[in-house]
NULOLUM-380422 format. One record per atom (N, C-alpha, C, O): residue in one letter; x, y, z. Coordinates in pm, whole numbers, padded with zeros to 5 digits, always signed. Atoms other than C-alpha are relative to their C-alpha. Layout:
AXYZ...
END
This chain:
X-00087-00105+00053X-00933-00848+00268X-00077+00130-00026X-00042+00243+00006X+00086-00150-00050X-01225-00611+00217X+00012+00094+00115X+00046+00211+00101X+00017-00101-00103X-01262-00479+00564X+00186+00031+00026X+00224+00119+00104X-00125-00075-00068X-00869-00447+00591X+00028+00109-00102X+00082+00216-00073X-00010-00183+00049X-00882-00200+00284X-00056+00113+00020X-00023+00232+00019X+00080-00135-00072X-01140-00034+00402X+00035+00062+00097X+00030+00185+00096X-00090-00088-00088X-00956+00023+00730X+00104+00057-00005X+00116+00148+00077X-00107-00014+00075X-00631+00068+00558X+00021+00144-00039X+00110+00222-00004X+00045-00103+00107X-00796+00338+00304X-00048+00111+00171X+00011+00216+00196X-00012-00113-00083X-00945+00505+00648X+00092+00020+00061X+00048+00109+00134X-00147-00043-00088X-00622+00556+00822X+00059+00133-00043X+00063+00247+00004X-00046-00126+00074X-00451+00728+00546X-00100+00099-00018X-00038+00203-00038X+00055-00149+00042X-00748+01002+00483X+00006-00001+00135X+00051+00110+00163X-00025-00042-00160X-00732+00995+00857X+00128+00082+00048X+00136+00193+00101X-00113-00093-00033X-00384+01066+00896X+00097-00027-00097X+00199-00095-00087X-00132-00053+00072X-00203+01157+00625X+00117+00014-00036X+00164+00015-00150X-00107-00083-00043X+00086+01269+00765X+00073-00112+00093X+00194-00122+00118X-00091+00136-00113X+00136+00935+01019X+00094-00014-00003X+00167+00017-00097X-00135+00113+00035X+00404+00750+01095X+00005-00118-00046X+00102-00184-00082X+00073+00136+00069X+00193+00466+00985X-00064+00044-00116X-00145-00033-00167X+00030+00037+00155X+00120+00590+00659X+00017-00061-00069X-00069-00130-00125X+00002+00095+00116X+00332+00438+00436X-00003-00134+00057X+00015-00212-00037X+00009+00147+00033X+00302+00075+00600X-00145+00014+00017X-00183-00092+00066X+00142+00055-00019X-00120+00143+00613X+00011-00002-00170X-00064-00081-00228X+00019+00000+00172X-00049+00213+00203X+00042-00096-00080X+00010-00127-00194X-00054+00165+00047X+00146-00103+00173X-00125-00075+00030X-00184-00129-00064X+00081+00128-00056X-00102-00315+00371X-00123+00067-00100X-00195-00017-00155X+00113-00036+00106X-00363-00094+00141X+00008-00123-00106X-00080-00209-00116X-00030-00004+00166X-00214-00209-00203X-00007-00210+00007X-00042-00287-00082X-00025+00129+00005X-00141-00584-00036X-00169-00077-00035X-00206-00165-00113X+00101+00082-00013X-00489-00644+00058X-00083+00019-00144X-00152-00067-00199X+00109+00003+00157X-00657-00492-00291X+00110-00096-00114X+00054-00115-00221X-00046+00079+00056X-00355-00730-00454X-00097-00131+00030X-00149-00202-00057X+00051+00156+00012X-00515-01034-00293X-00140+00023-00020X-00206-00080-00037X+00143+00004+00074X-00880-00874-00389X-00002-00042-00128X-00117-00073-00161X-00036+00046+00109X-00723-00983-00756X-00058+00225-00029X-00096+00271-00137X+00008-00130+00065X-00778-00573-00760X+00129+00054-00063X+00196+00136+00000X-00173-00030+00042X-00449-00519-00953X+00014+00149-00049X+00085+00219+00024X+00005-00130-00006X-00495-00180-01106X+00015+00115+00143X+00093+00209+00162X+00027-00085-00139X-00588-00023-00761X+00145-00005+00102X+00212+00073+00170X-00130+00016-00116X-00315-00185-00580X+00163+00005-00077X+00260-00027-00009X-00118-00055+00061X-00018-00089-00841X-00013+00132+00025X+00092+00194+00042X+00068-00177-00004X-00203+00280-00806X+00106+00020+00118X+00217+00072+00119X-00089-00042-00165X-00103+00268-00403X+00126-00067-00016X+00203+00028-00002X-00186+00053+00022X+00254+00084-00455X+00053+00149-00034X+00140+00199+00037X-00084-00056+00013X+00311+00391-00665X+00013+00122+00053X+00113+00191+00073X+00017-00107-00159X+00135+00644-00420X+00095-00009+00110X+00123+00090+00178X-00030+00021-00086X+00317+00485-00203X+00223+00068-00015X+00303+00113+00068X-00137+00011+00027X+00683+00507-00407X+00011+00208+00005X+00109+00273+00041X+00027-00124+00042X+00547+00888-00489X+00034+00116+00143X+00108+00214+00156X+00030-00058-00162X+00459+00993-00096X+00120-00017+00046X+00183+00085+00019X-00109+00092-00011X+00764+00796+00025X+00114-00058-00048X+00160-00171-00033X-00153+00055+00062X+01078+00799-00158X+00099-00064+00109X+00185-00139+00064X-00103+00026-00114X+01279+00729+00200X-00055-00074+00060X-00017-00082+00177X+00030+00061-00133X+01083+00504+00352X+00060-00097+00042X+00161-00141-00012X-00152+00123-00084X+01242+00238+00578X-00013-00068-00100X-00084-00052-00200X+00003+00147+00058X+01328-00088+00462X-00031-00101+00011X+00015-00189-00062X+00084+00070-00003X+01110-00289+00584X-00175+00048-00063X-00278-00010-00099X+00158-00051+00082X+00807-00107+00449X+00071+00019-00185X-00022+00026-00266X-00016-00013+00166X+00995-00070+00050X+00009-00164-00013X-00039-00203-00119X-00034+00129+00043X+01093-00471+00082X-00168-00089+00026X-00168-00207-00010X+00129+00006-00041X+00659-00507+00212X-00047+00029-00201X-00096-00049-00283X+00042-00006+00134X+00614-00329-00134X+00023-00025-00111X-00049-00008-00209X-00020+00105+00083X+00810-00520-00319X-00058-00121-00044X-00076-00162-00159X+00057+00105+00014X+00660-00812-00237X-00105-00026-00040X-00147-00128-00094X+00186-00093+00032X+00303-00621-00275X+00001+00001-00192X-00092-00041-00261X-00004-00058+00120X+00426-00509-00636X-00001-00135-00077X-00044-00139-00192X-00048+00181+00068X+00517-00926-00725X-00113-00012-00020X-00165-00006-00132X+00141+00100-00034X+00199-01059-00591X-00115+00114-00122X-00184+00056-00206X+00097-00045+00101X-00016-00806-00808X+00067+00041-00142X+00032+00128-00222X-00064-00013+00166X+00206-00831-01121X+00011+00171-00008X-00074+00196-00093X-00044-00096+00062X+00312-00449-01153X+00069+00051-00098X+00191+00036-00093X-00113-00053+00033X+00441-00281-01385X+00121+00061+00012X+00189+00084-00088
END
């Protein structure tokens, strides 16, 4: 799960603006959930809710599941 945040984390400063942003910020927040990094990965959930108020529905029902697994507030 390390190297997929690390690739994750470079995408978004990579591109920003993607069309794969918000699911590289989901798969961000998933993989620092299963690092037991919970702070970090509620951070991007809400980066993610912040960046992304419209995003599809398969990437908000991704961060749902993201937001469970690392107990969010």
């Amino acid at each position: 799960y390390g190297d997929a945040a690390r690739i994750y984390a470079t995408n978004l400063q990579l591109y920003p603006g993607g069309a794969k942003a918000p699911d590289n910020m989901v798969k961000l927040g998933m993989a620092l959930a299963n690092l037991d990094r919970t702070k970090e990965a509620c951070q991007a959930f809400a980066e993610l809710e912040r960046r992304w108020p419209d995003m599809p529905a398969n990437v908000r029902k991704a961060a749902d599941r993201g937001r469970t697994l690392a107990v969010c507030p």
